[in-house]
C-alpha positions in Angstrom: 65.6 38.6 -108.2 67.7 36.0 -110.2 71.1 36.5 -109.5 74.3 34.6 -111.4 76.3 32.2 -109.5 80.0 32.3 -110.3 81.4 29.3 -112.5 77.5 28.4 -113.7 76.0 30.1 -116.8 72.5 31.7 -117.0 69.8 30.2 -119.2 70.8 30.4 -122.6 68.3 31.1 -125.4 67.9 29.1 -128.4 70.2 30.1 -131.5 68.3 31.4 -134.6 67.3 29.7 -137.7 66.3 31.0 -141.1 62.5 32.1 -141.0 62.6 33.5 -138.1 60.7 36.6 -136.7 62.8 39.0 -134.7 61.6 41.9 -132.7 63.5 45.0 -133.1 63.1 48.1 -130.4 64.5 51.2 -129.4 65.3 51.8 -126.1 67.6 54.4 -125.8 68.2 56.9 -128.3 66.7 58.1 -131.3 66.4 55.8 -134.2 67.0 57.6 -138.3 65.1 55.8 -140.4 67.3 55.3 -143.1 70.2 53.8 -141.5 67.3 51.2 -139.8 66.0 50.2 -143.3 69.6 49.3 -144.5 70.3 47.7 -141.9 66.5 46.1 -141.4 67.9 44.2 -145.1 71.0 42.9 -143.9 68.4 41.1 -141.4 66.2 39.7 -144.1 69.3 38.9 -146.4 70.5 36.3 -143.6 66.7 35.1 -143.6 65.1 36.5 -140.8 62.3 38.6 -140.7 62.3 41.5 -138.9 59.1 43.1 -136.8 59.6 46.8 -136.4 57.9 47.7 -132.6 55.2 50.5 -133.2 57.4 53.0 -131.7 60.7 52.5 -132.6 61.0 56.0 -134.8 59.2 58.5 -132.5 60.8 61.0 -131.1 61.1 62.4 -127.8 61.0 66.3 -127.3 64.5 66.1 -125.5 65.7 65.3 -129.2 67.8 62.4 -127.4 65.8 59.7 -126.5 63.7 57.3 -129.1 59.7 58.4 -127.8 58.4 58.6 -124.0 59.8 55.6 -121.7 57.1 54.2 -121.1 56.1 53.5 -124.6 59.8 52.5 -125.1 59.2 49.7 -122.4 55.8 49.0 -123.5 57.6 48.1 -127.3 60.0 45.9 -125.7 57.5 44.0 -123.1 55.4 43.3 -126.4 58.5 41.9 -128.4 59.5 40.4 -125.7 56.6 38.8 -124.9 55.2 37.4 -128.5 55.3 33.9 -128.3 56.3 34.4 -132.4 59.4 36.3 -131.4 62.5 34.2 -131.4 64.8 36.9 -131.2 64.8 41.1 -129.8 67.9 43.2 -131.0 67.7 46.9 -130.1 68.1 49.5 -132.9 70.9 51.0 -131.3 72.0 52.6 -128.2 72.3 56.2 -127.3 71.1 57.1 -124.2 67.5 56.6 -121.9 67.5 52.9 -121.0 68.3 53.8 -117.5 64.8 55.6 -117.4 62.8 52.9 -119.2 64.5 49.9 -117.3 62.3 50.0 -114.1 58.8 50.5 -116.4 59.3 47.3 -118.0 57.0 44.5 -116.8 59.3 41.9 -115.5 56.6 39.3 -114.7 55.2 38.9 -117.8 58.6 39.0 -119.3 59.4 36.3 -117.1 56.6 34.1 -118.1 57.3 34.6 -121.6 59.6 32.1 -123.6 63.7 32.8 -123.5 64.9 34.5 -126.1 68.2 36.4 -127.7 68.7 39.6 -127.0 71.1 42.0 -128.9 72.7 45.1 -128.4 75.8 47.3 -126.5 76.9 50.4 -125.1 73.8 52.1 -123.4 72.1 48.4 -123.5 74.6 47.4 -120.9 71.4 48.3 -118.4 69.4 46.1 -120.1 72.1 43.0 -120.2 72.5 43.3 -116.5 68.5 43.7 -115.8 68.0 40.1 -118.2 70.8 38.5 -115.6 69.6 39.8 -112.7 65.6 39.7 -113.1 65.5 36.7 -115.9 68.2 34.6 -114.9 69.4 35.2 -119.5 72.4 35.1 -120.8 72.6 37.5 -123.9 74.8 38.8 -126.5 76.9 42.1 -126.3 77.0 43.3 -130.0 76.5 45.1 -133.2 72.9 46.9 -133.7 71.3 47.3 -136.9 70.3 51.3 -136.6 74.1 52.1 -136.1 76.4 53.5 -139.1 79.3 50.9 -137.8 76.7 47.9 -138.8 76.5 49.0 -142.3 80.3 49.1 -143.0 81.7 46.8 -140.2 81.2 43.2 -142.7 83.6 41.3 -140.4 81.8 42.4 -137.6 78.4 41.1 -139.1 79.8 38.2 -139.5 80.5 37.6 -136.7 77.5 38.3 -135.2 75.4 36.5 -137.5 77.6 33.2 -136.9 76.9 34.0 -133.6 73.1 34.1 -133.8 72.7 30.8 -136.5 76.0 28.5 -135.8 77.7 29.8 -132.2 79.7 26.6 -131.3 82.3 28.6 -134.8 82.6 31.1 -132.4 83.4 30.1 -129.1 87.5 31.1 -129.5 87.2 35.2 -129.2 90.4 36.7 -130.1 91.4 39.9 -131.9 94.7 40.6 -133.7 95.8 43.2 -131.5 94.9 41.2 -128.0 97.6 41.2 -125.5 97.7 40.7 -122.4 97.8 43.7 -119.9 98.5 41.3 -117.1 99.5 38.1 -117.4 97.6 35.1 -116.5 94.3 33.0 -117.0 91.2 32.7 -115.1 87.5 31.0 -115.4 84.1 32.3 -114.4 81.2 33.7 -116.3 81.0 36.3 -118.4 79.3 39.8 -117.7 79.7 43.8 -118.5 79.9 46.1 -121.0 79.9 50.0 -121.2 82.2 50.8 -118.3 79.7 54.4 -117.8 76.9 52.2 -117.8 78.2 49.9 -115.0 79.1 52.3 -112.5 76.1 53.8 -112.6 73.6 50.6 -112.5 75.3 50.7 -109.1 72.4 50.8 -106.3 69.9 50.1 -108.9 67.0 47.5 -108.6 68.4 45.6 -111.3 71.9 45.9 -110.9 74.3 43.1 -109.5 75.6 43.4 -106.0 79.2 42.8 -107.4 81.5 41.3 -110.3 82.5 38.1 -108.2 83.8 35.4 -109.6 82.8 36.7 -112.9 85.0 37.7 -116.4 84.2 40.8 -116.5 84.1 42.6 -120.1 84.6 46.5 -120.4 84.7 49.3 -123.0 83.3 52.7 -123.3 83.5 55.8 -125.6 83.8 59.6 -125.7 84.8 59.8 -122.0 88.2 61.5 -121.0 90.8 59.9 -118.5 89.8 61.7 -115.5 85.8 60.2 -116.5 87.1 57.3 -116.9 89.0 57.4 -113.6 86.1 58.5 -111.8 84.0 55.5 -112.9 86.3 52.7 -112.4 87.3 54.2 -108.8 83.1 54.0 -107.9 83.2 50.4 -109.0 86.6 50.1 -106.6 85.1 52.2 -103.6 81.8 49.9 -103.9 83.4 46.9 -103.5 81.7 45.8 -107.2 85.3 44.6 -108.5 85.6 42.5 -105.3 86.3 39.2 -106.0 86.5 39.4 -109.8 88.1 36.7 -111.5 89.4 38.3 -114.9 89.0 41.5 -116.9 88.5 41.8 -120.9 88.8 44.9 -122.4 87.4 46.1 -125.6 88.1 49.4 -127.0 88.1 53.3 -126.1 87.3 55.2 -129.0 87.5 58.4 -128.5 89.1 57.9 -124.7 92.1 60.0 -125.4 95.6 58.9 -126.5 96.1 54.6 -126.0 99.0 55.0 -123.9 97.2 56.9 -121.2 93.6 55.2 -121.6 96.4 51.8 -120.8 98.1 53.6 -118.4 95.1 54.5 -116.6 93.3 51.2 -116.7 96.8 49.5 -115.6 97.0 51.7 -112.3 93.3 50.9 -111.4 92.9 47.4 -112.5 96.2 46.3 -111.9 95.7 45.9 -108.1 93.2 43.7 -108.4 95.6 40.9 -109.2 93.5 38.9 -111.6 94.3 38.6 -115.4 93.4 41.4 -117.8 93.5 41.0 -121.8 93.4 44.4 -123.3 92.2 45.1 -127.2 89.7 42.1 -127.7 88.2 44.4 -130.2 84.8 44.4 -128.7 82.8 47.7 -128.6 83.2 51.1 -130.2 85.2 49.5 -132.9 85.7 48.0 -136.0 85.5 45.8 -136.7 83.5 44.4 -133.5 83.2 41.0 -132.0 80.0 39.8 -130.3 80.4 38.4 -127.0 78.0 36.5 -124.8 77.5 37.8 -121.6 76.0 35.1 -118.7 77.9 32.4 -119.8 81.0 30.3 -118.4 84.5 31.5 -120.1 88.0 30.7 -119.9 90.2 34.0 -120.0 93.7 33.2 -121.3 95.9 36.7 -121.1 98.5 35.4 -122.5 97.4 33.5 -125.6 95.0 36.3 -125.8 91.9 34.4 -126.3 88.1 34.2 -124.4 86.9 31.1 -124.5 83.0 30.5 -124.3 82.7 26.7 -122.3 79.3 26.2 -124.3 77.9 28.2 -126.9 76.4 31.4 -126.6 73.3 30.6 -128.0 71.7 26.5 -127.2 
């Protein structure tokens, strides 16, 4: 296992160029068909060629997963692992790559040529299995089989500077950023859905702790009191031990913003290290893409993460 050592980055893939072929899977959730076309041309407009995986609109007889898991990890391995693949961005997220993650065949995937990978939320398993068992940086962002994808432009844009031209998008700030304590910190990046993370606790592929890291967290749909319970597991573990700085992105659907702040205040706030609320990275719109496995300055106070190279070579 390949684990991140604070203050140096993970192997970053190359960034993309026009022409070329990108792998696109579903892991997770169910994937409508419609919604993956439009956005499927949003891919080709910027020049790239998508490759549907075989399996990628099946349906599981749960009605909440996108096929069986094994032929969920057997689509990614093969994107993953086609040497004419210079990119693999999941559909969307959802739920179910908790129960695909361990089918995957990490050895071959390791043999196989770096490459970007793209997506959020439930993906967060994913992002932390490519640190830990690849030793990849990758990119925490909008998914093309989403509704936000189709109407977020600014967020596309983003992302799609991002994938061809990442040095424009080093400086990550949002209009609303502020900080929620004061400060500024450096280490490298890592995180995601705040759900996801407390439960990738124990795993085979999850990190033994958040250590000199920036650590980047958002979630949706999940009361206070769920909210609570995972950031106290993260606490009670010792995961948050040693973290260097905290990002936050948003909480749609988390109940009223003064108590979701509130809330993150009295369980973060001990921790003593910087934390920059409202990056506007997530469940929102419009939605940044972040790298994750890369070194970062956090800056509280001006509101800003700073990638120190970019997030794709």
């Amino acid at each position: 296992m390949t684990a991140s050592v604070p203050g140096a980055g993970l192997v970053r893939p190359r960034r993309l160029v026009a022409g070329d072929r990108v792998g696109v899977v579903a892991p997770a959730g169910p994937v409508p068909q419609g919604m993956l076309e439009a956005g499927l041309a949003v891919l080709r407009e910027w020049g790239l060629e998508p490759v549907v995986a075989p399996h990628v609109l099946d349906e599981h007889p749960s009605g909440y997963l996108a096929g069986a898991d094994q032929t969920r990890a057997d689509d990614l391995r093969d994107a993953w692992c086609d040497p004419e693949t210079a990119a693999v961005v999941c559909a969307r997220g959802g739920y179910g790559t908790q129960r695909m993650a361990d089918l995957l065949d990490w050895d071959a995937m390791r043999r196989a040529e770096p490459k970007a990978f793209l997506g959020f939320s439930d993906i967060t398993v994913l992002h932390e299995a490519f640190a830990t068992r690849l030793g990849l940086a990758t990119l925490h962002g909008p998914m093309p089989g989403t509704p936000a994808f189709l109407v977020d432009h600014a967020g596309r844009d983003h992302l799609r500077r991002t994938l061809f031209a990442p040095e424009e998008v080093q400086v990550l700030h949002a209009r609303a950023a502020r900080a929620l304590v004061p400060g500024r910190a450096a280490g490298v990046t890592l995180g995601g859905c705040l759900s996801l993370l407390a439960s990738d606790i124990g795993t085979p592929s999850g990190r033994p702790s958040a250590a000199g890291g920036i650590l980047l967290l958002e979630d949706t749909g999940e009361e206070a009191y769920r909210l609570d319970r995972f950031l106290t597991q993260l606490l009670r573990s010792g995961w948050l031990d040693g973290v260097a700085g905290i990002a936050l992105g948003s909480w749609e659907d988390c109940g009223p913003d003064d108590e979701v702040r509130a809330l993150l205040l009295d369980r973060l706030g001990p921790l003593g290290v910087p934390i920059l609320e409202n990056l506007g990275f997530g469940h929102c719109l419009p939605a940044l893409t972040l790298p994750l496995g890369v070194p970062a300055v956090l800056d509280a106070d001006a509101g800003t993460l700073t990638a120190q190279v970019p997030a794709l070579r």
